[in-house]
DOTORTOR-775512 format. One record per residue (C-alpha): residue in three letters; z, y, x. Coordinates in steps of 0.5 Angstrom, whole numbers, padded with zeros to 4 digits, always signed. Layout:
BEGIN
alaZYX/...
***
This chain:
BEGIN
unk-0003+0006+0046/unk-0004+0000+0042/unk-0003-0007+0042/unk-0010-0010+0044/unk-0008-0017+0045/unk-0003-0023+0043/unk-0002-0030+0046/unk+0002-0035+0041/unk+0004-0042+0044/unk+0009-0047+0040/unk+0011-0043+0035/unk+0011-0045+0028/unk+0004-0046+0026/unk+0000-0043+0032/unk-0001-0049+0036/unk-0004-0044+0042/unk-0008-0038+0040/unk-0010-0032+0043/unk-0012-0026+0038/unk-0014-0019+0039/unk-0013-0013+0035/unk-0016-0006+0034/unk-0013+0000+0032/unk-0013+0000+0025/unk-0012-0008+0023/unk-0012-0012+0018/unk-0010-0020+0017/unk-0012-0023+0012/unk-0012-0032+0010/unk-0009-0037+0005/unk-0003-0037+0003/unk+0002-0040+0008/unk-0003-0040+0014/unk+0002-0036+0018/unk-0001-0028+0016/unk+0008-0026+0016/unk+0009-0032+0022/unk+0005-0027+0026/unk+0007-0021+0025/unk+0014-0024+0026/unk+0012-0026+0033/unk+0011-0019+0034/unk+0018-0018+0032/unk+0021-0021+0036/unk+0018-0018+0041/unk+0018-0011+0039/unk+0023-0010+0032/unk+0028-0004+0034/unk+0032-0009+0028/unk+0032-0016+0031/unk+0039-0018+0034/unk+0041-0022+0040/unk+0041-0028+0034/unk+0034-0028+0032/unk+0032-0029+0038/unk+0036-0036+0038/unk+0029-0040+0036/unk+0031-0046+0032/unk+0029-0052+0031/unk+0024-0051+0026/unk+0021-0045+0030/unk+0018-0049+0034/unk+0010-0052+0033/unk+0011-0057+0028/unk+0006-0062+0028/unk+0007-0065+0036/unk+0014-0065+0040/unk+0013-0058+0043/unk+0019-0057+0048/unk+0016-0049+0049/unk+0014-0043+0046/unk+0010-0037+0049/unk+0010-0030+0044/unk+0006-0024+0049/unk+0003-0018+0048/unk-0002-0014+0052/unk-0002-0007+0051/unk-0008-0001+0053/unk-0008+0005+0053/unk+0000+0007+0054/unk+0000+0013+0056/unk+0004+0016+0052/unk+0009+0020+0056/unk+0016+0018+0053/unk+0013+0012+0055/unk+0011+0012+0060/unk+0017+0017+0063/unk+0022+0010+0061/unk+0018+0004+0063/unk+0017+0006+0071/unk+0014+0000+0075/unk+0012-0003+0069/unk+0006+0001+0066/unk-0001-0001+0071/unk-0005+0006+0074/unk-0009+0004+0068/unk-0005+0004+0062/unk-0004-0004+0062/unk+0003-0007+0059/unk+0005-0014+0059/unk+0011-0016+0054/unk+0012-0023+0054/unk+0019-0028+0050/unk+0019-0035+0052/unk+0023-0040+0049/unk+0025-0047+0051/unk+0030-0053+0050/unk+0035-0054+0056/unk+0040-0059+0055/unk+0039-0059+0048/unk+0039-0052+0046/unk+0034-0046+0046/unk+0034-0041+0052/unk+0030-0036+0052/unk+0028-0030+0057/unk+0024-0023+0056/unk+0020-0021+0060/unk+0015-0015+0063/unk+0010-0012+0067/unk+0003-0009+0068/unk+0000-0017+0068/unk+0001-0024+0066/unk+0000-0025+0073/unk+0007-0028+0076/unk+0008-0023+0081/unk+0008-0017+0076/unk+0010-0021+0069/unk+0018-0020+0071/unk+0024-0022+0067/unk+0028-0017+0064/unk+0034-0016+0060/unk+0033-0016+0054/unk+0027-0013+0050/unk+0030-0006+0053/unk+0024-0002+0052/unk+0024-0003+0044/unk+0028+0004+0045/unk+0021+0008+0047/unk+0017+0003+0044/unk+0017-0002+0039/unk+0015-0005+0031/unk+0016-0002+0025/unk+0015-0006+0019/unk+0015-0007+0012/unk+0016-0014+0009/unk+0013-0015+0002/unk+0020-0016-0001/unk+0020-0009-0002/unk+0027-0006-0004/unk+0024+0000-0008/unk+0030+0003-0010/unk+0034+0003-0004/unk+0029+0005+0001/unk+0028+0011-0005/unk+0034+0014-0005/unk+0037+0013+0001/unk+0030+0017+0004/unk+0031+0022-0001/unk+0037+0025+0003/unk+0033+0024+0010/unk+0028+0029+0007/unk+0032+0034+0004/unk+0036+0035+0010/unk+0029+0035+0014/unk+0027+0040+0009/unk+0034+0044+0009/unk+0033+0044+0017/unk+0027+0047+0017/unk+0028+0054+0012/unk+0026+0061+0015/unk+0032+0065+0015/unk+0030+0069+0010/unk+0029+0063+0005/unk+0037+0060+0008/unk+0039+0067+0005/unk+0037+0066-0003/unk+0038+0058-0003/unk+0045+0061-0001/unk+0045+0066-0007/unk+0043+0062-0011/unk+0047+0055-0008/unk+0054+0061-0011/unk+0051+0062-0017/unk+0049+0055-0019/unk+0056+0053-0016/unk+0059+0059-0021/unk+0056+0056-0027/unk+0059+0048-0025/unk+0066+0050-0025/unk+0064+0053-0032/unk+0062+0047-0034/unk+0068+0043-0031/unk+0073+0047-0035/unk+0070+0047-0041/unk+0067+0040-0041/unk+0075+0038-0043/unk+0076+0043-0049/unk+0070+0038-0053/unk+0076+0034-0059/unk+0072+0028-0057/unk+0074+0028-0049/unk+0081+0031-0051/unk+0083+0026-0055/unk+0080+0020-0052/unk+0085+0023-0044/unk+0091+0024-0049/unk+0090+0016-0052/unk+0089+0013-0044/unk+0095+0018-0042/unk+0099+0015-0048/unk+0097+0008-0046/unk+0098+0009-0039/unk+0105+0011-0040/unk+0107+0005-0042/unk+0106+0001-0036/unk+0110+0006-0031/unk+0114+0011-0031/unk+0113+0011-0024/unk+0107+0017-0024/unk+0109+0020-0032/unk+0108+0027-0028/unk+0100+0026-0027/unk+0096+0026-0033/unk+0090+0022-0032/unk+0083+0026-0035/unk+0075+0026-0036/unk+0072+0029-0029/unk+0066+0031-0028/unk+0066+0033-0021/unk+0061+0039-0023/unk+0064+0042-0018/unk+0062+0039-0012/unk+0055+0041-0011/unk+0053+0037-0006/unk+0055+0031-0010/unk+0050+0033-0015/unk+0045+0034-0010/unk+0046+0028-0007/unk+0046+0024-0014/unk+0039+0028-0016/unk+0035+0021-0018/unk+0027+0021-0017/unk+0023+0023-0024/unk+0016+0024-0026/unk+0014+0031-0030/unk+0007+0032-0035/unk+0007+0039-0036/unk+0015+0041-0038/unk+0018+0033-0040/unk+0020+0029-0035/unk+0019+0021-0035/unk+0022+0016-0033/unk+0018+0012-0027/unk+0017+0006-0029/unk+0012+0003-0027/unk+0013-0001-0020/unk+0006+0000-0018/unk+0007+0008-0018/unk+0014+0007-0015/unk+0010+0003-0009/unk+0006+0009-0008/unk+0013+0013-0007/unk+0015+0009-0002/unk+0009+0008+0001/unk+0008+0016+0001/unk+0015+0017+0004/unk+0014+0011+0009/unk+0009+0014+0012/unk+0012+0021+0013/unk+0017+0019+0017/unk+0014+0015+0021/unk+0009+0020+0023/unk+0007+0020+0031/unk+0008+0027+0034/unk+0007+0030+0040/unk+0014+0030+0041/unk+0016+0024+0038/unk+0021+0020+0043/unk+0019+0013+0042/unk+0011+0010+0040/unk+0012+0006+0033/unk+0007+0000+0032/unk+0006+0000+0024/unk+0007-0007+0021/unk+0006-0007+0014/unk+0005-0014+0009/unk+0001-0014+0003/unk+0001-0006+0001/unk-0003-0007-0005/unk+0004-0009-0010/unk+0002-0008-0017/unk-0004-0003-0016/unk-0011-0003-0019/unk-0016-0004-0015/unk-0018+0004-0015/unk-0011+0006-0012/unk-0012-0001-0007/unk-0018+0003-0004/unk-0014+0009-0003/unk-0008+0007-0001/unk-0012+0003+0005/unk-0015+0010+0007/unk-0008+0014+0006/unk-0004+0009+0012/unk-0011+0009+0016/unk-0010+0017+0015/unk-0003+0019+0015/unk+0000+0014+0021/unk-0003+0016+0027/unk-0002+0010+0031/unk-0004+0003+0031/unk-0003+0001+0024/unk-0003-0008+0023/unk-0004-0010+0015/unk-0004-0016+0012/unk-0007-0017+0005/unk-0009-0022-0001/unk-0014-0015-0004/unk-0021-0016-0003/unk-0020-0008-0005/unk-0017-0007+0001/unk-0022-0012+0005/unk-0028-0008+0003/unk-0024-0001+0006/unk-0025-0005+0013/unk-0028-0004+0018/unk-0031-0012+0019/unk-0029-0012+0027/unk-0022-0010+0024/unk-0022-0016+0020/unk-0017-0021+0023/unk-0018-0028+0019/unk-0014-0034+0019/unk-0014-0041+0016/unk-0012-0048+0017/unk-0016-0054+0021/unk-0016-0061+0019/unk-0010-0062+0023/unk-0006-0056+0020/unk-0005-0052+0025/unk-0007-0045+0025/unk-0014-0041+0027/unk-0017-0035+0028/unk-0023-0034+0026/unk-0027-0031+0032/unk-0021-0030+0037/unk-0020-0024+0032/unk-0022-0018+0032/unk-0030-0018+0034/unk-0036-0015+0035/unk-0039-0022+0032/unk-0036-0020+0026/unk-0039-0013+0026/unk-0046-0016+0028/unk-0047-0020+0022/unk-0046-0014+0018/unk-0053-0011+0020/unk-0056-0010+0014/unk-0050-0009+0009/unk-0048-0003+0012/unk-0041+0000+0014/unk-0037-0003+0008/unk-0037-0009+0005/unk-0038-0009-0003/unk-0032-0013-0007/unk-0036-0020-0008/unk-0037-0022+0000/unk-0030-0020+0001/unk-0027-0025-0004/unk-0031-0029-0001/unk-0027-0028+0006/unk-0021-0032+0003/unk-0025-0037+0001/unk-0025-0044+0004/unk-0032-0046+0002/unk-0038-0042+0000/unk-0044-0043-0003/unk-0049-0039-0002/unk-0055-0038-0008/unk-0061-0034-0010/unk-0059-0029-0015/unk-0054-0028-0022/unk-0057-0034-0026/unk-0056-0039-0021/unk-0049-0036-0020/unk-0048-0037-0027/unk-0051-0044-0028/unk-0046-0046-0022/unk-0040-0043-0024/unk-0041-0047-0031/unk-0043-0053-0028/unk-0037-0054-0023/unk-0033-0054-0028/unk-0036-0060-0032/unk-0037-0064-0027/unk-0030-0063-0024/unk-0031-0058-0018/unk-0024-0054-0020/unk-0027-0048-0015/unk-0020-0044-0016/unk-0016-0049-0014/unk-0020-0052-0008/unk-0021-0045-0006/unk-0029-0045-0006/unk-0033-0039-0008/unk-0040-0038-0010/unk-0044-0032-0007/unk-0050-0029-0009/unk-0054-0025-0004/unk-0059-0022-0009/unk-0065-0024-0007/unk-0067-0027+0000/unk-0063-0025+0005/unk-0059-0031+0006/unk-0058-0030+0014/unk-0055-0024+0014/unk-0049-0027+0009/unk-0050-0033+0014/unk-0047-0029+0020/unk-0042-0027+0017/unk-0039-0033+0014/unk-0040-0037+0021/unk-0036-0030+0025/unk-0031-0031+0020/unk-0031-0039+0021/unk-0032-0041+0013/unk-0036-0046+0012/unk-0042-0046+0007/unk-0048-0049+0004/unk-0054-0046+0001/unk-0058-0047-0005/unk-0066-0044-0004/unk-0072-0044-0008/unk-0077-0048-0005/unk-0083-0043-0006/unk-0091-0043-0003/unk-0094-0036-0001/unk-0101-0034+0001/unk-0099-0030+0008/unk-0102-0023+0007/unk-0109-0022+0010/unk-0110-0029+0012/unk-0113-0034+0009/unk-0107-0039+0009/unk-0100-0041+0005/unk-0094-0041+0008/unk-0087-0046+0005/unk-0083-0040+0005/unk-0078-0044+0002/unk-0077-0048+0008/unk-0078-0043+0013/unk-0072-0039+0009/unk-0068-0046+0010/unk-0070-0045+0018/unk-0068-0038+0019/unk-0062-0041+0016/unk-0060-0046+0020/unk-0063-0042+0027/unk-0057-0036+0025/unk-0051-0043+0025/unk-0054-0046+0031/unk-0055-0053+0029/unk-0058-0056+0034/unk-0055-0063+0036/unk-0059-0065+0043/unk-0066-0062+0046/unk-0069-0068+0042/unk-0067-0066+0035/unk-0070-0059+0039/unk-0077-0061+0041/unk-0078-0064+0034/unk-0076-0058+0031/unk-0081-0054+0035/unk-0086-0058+0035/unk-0085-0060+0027/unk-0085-0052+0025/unk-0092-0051+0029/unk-0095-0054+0022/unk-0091-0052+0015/unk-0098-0047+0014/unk-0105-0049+0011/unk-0111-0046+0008/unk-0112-0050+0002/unk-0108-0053-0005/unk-0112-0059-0006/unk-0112-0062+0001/unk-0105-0061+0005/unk-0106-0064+0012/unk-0101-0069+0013/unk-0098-0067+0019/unk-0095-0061+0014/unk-0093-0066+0009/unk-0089-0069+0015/unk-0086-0063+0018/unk-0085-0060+0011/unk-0081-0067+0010/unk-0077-0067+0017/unk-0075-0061+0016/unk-0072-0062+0009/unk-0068-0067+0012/unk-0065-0064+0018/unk-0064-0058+0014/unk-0061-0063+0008/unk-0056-0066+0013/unk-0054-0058+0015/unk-0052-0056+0007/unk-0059-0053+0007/unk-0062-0055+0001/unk-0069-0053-0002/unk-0072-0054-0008/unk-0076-0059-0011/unk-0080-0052-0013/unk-0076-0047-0016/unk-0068-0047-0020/unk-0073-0046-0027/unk-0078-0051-0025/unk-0072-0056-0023/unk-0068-0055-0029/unk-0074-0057-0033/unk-0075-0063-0030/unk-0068-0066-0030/unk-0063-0068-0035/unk-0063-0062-0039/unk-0069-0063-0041/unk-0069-0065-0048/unk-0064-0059-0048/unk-0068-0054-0046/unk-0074-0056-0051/unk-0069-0056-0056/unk-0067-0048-0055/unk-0074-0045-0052/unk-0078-0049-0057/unk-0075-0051-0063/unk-0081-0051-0066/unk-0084-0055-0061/unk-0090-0052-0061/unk-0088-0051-0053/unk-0092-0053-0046/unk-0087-0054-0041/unk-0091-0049-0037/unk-0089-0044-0043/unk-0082-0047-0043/unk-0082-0045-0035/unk-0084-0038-0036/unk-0080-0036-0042/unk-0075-0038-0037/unk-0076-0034-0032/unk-0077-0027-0036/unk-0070-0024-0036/unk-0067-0030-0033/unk-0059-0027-0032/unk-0060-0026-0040/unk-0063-0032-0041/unk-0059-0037-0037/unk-0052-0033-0041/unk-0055-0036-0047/unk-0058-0042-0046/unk-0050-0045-0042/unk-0047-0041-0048/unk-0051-0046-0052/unk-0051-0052-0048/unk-0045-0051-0043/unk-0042-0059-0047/unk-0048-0062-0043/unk-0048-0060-0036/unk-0044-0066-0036/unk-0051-0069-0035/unk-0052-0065-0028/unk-0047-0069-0024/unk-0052-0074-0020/unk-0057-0069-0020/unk-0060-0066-0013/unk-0058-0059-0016/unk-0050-0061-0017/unk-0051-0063-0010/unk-0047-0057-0007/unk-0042-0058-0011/unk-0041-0064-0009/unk-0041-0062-0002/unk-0036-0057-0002/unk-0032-0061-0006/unk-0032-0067+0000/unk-0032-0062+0005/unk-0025-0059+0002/unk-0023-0066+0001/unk-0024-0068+0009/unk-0020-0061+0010/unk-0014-0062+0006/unk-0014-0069+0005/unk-0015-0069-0003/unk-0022-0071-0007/unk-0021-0064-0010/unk-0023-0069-0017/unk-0019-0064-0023/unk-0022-0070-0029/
***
C-alpha cells in the first residue's frame, strides 16, 4: 500500500496542486517553498499524534496571497491490500485497492469547521463523512521533523530495545541472564556497604546530619546518608548511557553526526513492516542528512530505502541523497512569480525518467545541485565554467544569493541536460560555440553550432504560432553549402533567422568559438599581455595556445587577470549572465544587483 497521490487546495502555499508519489520519494525545493507544509497536510490526515486542535486550522493555514474561505487535504491510495487494513476499513476499500482519505475546512459564521472523510472514490457517492480521521489506528503517518530531539529519542529507545531483546531469549539463555542477574546483584550490595565506610563519604554524612539537627528535632532518629541505590539493579540497567568502544576504551559519542546515525538506526528498527504488524506506517522523514558527510548522506538514503519496507517520504536540501534517487522519485517544488507553490511535472513522473536517457540510473553530484536551483546556465565545458563562474562575480551576478547555478554538460550533449531541466521546471539558458564542420562523406560544411541550438530548442518547444513554424522548417532546409569562399545567401540568412529566434529562447551561439570571442573583445589587450609578453605572437598563435590544455590555461589566465573581467559586462559573452540575473529579477522582484 502507498499513497500514489495528494490533492492540495488553500492551504498555506498551495494555492491547488495535485502531486504524485511513488514508493520511495523524495522532496526536495528552497527553503520555505512548502516542503514541511506538504508533509504536514499529510498529518493532519494520517499522524496517529495529531489531536482534535490541530485539526482547528487558523487563519494563517489558509492560502495567503487570495481571500480563500476553504481548504481541501486528499490522499489517494493503491494497492491496500494489507490485511490489517483492509480487515478494519470494510465498505471503505474498492475490489481493486483504492482508498480515498480527505480533510476539509471551511469558514462558517466566523470559525472554522472542519470534517473527515473516506471512501473507495472522490466520487460523492463513495467519498463519505466520518468521525474523525478513525482509521489512523490501522493506517497512518510516521514522521521525523528536522528538529531532532536526539537524546531523548535515544534514551527512551533504549528500554524499548532492551525489553524487545529481554522478551525474545531462549529459554536457556533466560536461565544464565538469571545466573549472572544474582551474582551481579551480589556484588551491588557489596559496593553499597562499603562504598560509606570511604573517610570522605563518612565525614561528609556525619557533617549533613549535624547540620540538619539544627533545624528540627522532629526526625533526629533518621540519619540521612550517600546511597548509591546499587542495589536496585534494574535501576542501573535502566541508567546504562549510550557509548562508543575502539578496541577495550570507551568513548564518549560526541559527534551529532554519529548520533544521527543511532537514532535514525533504531528509528527504523521499530517502525519495521512485518507480517504480522497490526497497522501500515507511512515513513515521513525531513532532512535525514543532519550533520553527515556526503559518503554517509549516500548511505544513509540507501539504508532507509532498505530497512523500512514501506512507502518511504524524504525531504532534503543534499544533492548527495538527490543523486541516490531514482529521477522519477524526485518531487520538486518552487515558487511562480505569484508566490504561490508548484510542482514540477505533477510530481513524480515518468517525463523526469526520460530526461535521463543517456545519463544512466544516477545522477552525478553536479546535475543534482543544479536541481535546487532557480536558474541554470548550460555551458561547453570546464574553462567556460571556470571563466562564468569568475565573470559573475565581477560583474555583480551573486549566483549563490540569486540561486543560479552554472553546469557543464562536458562536451555537447546540451538536449540530454535540456530535458531534464525542462521536467524539473528550472529555467535555463545556454552557451554553445558556433562551430562549421565538414559532413563526412559528403562534399559539404554544416553550421553545427546552429543545428546544436535547434536541437536545443526543439526539446524546450518553443514554438510560438504555425508562422514562427513554417519559417523555422523552411529556413533549416539551407544552414549547409559546399564551399568556404561563396556561402549562398539563403544560408547567411537561415543562419541569421535562426541566431535571433534561438537569441529570444536564451540560446546563444558563438560568434566563433569561446577562444575565438575572448580574443576579439575587451580582454584583448590582456590576453596579448600573458600568452605574448614578447609580442612575437599572431592572433591566430594566441588562439591556438589557448586552446591546448584549455582548463589549466583558462585557471591561470583568470588567476592573473580576474580585475579585468569587469570589461566583459556589455559583452555578447556576459549575456547570460545577464539573462539570468533578470529573469530572477522578474521572479522574486529584485534586480539581483550585488554591487
Amino acid at each position: 500500500m502507498r499513497i500514489d497521490r495528494v490533492y492540495i487546495k488553500g492551504f498555506r502555499n498551495y494555492k491547488e496542486a495535485t502531486i504524485k508519489f511513488n514508493k520511495s520519494t523524495l522532496i526536495i525545493g528552497a527553503n520555505d517553498v512548502g516542503k514541511t507544509n506538504l508533509i504536514y497536510a499529510l498529518q493532519i490526515l494520517m499522524d496517529r499524534g495529531f489531536s482534535d486542535y490541530s485539526f482547528e486550522l487558523k487563519d494563517s493555514d489558509f492560502y495567503a496571497y487570495e481571500d480563500t474561505r476553504e481548504v481541501v487535504i486528499r490522499a489517494y491510495l493503491k494497492d491496500v491490500v494489507e490485511d490489517c487494513v483492509v480487515a478494519r476499513l470494510p465498505g471503505y476499500i474498492s475490489d481493486d485497492g483504492q482508498l480515498v482519505l480527505q480533510y476539509k475546512a471551511w469558514y462558517s459564521n466566523g470559525k472554522v469547521e472542519y470534517q473527515f472523510y473516506c471512501g473507495k472514490s472522490d466520487s460523492e457517492e463513495d467519498l463519505k463523512e466520518c468521525a474523525g480521521p478513525f482509521y489512523r489506528r490501522y493506517l497512518n503517518i510516521k514522521y521525523i521533523g528536522s528538529r531532532r530531539d536526539f537524546w531523548g529519542f535515544i534514551n527512551k529507545s533504549k528500554m524499548q530495545l532492551l525489553n524487545k531483546a529481554k522478551l525474545d531469549r531462549e529459554a536457556e539463555e533466560v536461565e544464565a541472564d538469571d545466573t549472572l542477574y544474582n551474582e551481579i546483584a551480589a556484588k551491588l550490595k557489596f559496593v553499597d556497604e562499603k562504598i560509606p565506610e570511604l573517610t570522605y563519604v563518612r565525614s561528609a554524612t556525619d557533617e549533613l546530619n549535624r547540620e540538619l539537627s539544627k533545624l528540627s528535632i522532629h526526625n533526629k532518629e533518621q540519619q540521612v546518608l550517600f546511597d548509591t541505590s546499587a542495589m536496585d539493579l534494574e535501576q542501573v540497567i535502566a541508567n546504562v548511557s549510550v557509548s562508543s568502544k575502539h578496541k577495550d576504551k570507551r568513548l564518549v559519542i560526541g559527534g551529532e553526526g554519529r548520533i544521527n546515525q543511532i537514532y535514525l538506526s533504531l528509528w527504523a528498527t521499530q517502525n519495521q513492516q512485518t507480517a504480522i504488524s497490526t497497522e501500515v506506517s507511512i515513513i515521513c522523514i525531513e532532512e535525514p542528512e543532519a550533520y553527515l558527510h556526503p559518503h554517509q548522506q549516500r548511505e544513509l538514503a540507501s539504508y532507509l530505502g532498505q530497512v523500512l519496507q514501506g512507502q518511504v517520504i524524504l525531504t532534503s536540501h543534499s544533492p548527495f541523497i538527490v543523486s541516490e534517487f531514482n529521477p522519477n522519485s524526485i518531487i520538486r517544488l518552487y515558487k511562480d512569480e505569484n508566490s504561490q507553490t508548484m510542482v514540477a511535472s505533477d510530481g513524480c513522473s515518468e517525463a523526469i525518467e526520460e530526461g535521463f536517457e543517456g545519463l544512466g540510473y544516477r545522477m552525478s553530484v553536479l546535475p543534482a545541485e543544479a536541481f535546487f536551483a532557480d536558474y541554470v546556465i548550460l555551458v561547453e565545458g570546464p574553462s567556460e565554467e571556470m571563466l562564468y563562474r569568475t565573470l559573475a562575480s565581477k560583474i555583480g551576478v551573486d549566483l549563490d544569493r540569486l540561486n543560479i547555478s552554472i553546469l557543464c554538460v562536458n562536451g555537447v550533449d546540451f538536449v540530454t541536460y535540456i530535458r531534464i531541466l525542462e521536467a524539473m521546471e528550472i529555467r535555463w539558458s545556454m552557451r554553445t560555440d558556433n562551430d562549421e564542420i565538414p559532413v563526412p562523406k559528403k562534399a559539404e560544411i554544416r553550421h553545427a553550432g546552429i543545428e546544436r541550438g535547434i536541437e536545443c530548442f526543439l526539446a524546450s518547444n518553443c514554438f510560438a504560432n504555425e508562422e514562427e513554424k513554417r519559417l523555422f522548417n523552411e529556413h533549416r532546409k539551407h544552414l549547409r553549402y559546399t564551399d568556404r569562399n561563396n556561402i549562398p545567401k539563403e544560408v547567411t540568412e537561415a543562419v541569421e533567422w535562426f541566431k535571433e529566434l534561438l537569441d529570444k529562447h536564451y540560446i546563444e551561439i558563438a560568434d566563433i568559438d569561446l577562444e575565438n570571442d575572448l580574443y576579439n573583445s575587451s580582454l584583448h589587450d590582456a590576453l596579448h599581455e600573458f600568452y605574448d609578453p614578447e609580442d612575437k605572437l599572431t592572433g591566430k598563435e594566441i588562439v591556438e595556445a589557448m586552446k591546448k590544455h584549455k582548463a589549466i590555461n583558462m585557471y591561470q589566465f583568470l588567476k592573473a587577470n580576474k580585475d579585468k573581467l569587469h570589461l566583459l559586462k556589455d559583452s555578447k559573452i556576459a549575456e547570460p549572465l545577464i539573462d539570468a540575473k533578470n529573469v530572477i529579477g522578474e521572479l522574486y522582484g529584485s534586480d539581483g544587483d550585488t554591487e
